[in-house]
Residue, then its C-alpha position, 0 to 999 in steps of 0.5 A: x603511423x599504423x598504430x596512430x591510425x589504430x587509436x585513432x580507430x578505437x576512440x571512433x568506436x568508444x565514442x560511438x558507443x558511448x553515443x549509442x549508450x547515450x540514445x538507449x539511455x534517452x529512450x523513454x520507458x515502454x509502460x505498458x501492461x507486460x511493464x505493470x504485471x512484472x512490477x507489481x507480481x500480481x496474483x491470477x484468480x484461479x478461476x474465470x469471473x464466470x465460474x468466481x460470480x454466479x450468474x454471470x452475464x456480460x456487463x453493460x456499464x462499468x462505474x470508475x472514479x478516475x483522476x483525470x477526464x480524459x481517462x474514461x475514453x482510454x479505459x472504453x478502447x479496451x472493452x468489449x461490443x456492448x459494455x460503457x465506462x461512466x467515468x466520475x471524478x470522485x466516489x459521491x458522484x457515482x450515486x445517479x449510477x448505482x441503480x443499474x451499474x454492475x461495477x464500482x473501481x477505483x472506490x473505497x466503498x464509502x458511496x452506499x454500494x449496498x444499494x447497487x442491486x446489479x452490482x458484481x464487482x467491487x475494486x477498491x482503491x485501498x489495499x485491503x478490502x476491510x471496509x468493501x466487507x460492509x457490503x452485504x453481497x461482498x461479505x456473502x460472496x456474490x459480488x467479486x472484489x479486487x483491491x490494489x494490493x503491491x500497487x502502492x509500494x512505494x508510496x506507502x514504504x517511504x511513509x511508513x520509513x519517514x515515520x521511522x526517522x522522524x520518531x528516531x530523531x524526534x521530529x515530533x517533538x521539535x515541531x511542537x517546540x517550534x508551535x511553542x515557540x520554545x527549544x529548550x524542550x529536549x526529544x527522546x533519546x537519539x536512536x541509531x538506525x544503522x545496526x538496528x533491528x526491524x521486525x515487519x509484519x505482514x511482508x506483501x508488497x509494501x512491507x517487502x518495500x519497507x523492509x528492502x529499504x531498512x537493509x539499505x539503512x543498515x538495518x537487520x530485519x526480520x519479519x514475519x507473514x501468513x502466506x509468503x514463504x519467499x525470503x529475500x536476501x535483504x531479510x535474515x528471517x521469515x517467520x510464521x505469525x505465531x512467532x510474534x511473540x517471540x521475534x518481537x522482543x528482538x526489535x528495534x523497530x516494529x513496522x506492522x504492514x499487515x492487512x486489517x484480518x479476524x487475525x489481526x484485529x487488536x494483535x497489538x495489545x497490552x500483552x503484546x507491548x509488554x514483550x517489547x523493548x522499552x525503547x523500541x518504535x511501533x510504526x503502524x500505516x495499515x489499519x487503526x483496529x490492528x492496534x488496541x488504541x488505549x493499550x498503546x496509549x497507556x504503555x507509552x504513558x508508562x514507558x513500556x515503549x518507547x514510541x509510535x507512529x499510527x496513520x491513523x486509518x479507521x472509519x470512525x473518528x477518534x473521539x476528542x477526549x481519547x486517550x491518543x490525544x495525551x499519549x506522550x511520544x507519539x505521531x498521530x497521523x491522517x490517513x495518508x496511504x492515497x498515491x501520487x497520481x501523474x499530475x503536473x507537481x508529481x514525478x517522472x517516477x510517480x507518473x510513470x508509476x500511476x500509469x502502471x496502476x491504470x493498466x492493471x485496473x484497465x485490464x482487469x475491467x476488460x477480463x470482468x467484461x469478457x468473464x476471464x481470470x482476474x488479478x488480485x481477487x480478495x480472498x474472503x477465507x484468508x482476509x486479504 
């Protein structure tokens, strides 16, 4: 009877745990600034906004393009006495504003922001930071950018890893056999990825992303970067760029996500190709100008490699008679680096992930009103 009782008491307690597992597990996730900051890892600026922009003076409006209404009334809970959030829901509708506006978030800088003679303070929504340099005041060092690096992880590894499958398997070529209404047109050959290498350039947010989920894959991955020197367990090397030139005749796969800097620009020419396998895949989701684009077209045509994928984000459309258009093996691709936002067709994950990215812009508008240190301040010198 005793030992009866016994059991009797332990399976009260496992049932009792696994209830109390059960209510943890149901507990929706604290999003909130902490959440964000140990998501993303954001650089601090060394210095406070008041010592980063001369003359600085507390501002009094703030501009941000914002992807729902309802957004601007929380984004004005965070600010100090005296300063006004304009929310606009796309960049074009900023322009009544620029006259005495002293910041523009959330922007791509495409809303004549030369034209801003108060403007301070630039966040773009990009990544990067290659087109807010247009801006005279930017390029000069008098109005401060911040930019969404490591905010778009995620969105941006799953495209750029979506691209390898497709070219592994040709995907392009049967949709273009599909638009012909004929599939006796055979792909590439057929590329295992499990034991494949990836060489990724430029190992930041999305490319340690990138590179995180090729491992997963079965795939070796090397890769290389200016500044991080931190290399995580799922990459057997971490070079300097100047190993390039060496690392890239290893790779099956080359996967650039790196940012668009005076070091990159063209870094993937015809010198470069032909150091690559003539099977190997180029995947390029960064900026256009990275790659000499008739280079690539003319060693695809040749076969000096394999395939490409390039999502193709230039300011300047690609003329219709370029040599892209005939290249042979290649995905061109819009420019598709924009995040999924917390509407009603995302998911919990996107949502939950949209949300991060607004806490870190809101706290970022609170440290500009208030002249403290800031996160993820472009640095002119380097270029990202």
């Amino acid at each position: 009877m005793n030992r009866i009782h016994r059991i009797h008491r332990i399976a009260l307690v496992l049932l009792a745990a696994a209830g109390a597992q059960t209510a943890i597990a149901a507990q929706p996730e604290k999003l909130d600034l902490a959440t964000a900051l140990a998501e993303f890892q954001l650089p601090e600026s060394s210095k406070p906004v008041k010592a980063l922009i001369p003359g600085w003076v507390a501002p009094k409006k703030l501009v941000v393009v914002v992807d729902k209404p309802e957004r601007t009334a929380w984004l004005q809970q965070a600010m100090p006495a005296g300063t006004t959030v304009i929310g606009v829901s796309r960049e074009a509708e900023a322009q009544p504003h620029l006259a005495d506006t002293e910041a523009m978030i959330e922007v791509n800088c495409n809303a004549g922001l030369a034209n801003a003679p108060k403007l301070r303070w630039v966040h773009a929504f990009s990544g990067g930071g290659d087109t807010c340099l247009q801006i005279p005041g930017v390029a000069r060092g008098e109005i401060l950018l911040t930019n969404s690096q490591k905010v778009k992880n995620t969105v941006l590894a799953e495209m750029g890893m979506g691209y390898v499958f497709a070219l592994a398997r040709s995907i392009d070529v049967g949709l273009e056999n599909q638009r012909q209404r004929d599939l006796s047109r055979r792909g590439r050959p057929g590329k295992r990825l499990e034991g494949a290498t990836m060489l990724v350039i430029g190992l930041g947010g999305a490319g340690t992303e990138i590179a995180r989920m090729a491992h997963a894959v079965g795939m070796k991955v090397v890769a290389t970067d200016p500044v991080n020197r931190t290399r995580p367990d799922f990459v057997s090397h971490l070079g300097l760029p100047e190993e390039l030139p060496s690392l890239i005749g290893q790779a099956d796969v080359v996967m650039v996500a790196a940012p668009l800097t005076p070091a990159t620009r063209g870094m993937f020419n015809k010198e470069m190709f032909a150091r690559m396998k003539r099977d190997a895949m180029l995947v390029n989701w960064t900026r256009a100008d990275i790659v000499v684009a008739e280079d690539l077209a003319a060693a695809l045509k040749a076969g000096t490699i394999g395939s490409a994928a390039l999502n193709w984000a230039s300011q300047t459309p690609l003329p219709k008679d370029h040599p892209l258009w005939d290249a042979p093996n290649l995905i061109l691709a819009p420019w598709a680096g924009m995040p999924v936002t917390g509407s009603r067709d995302a998911s919990s994950k996107a949502a939950r992930d949209n949300e991060l990215r607004w806490l870190v812009v809101r706290e970022n508008m609170r440290r500009f009103a208030t002249g403290t240190k800031m996160y993820a301040v472009f640095d002119l010198a380097r270029g990202f």
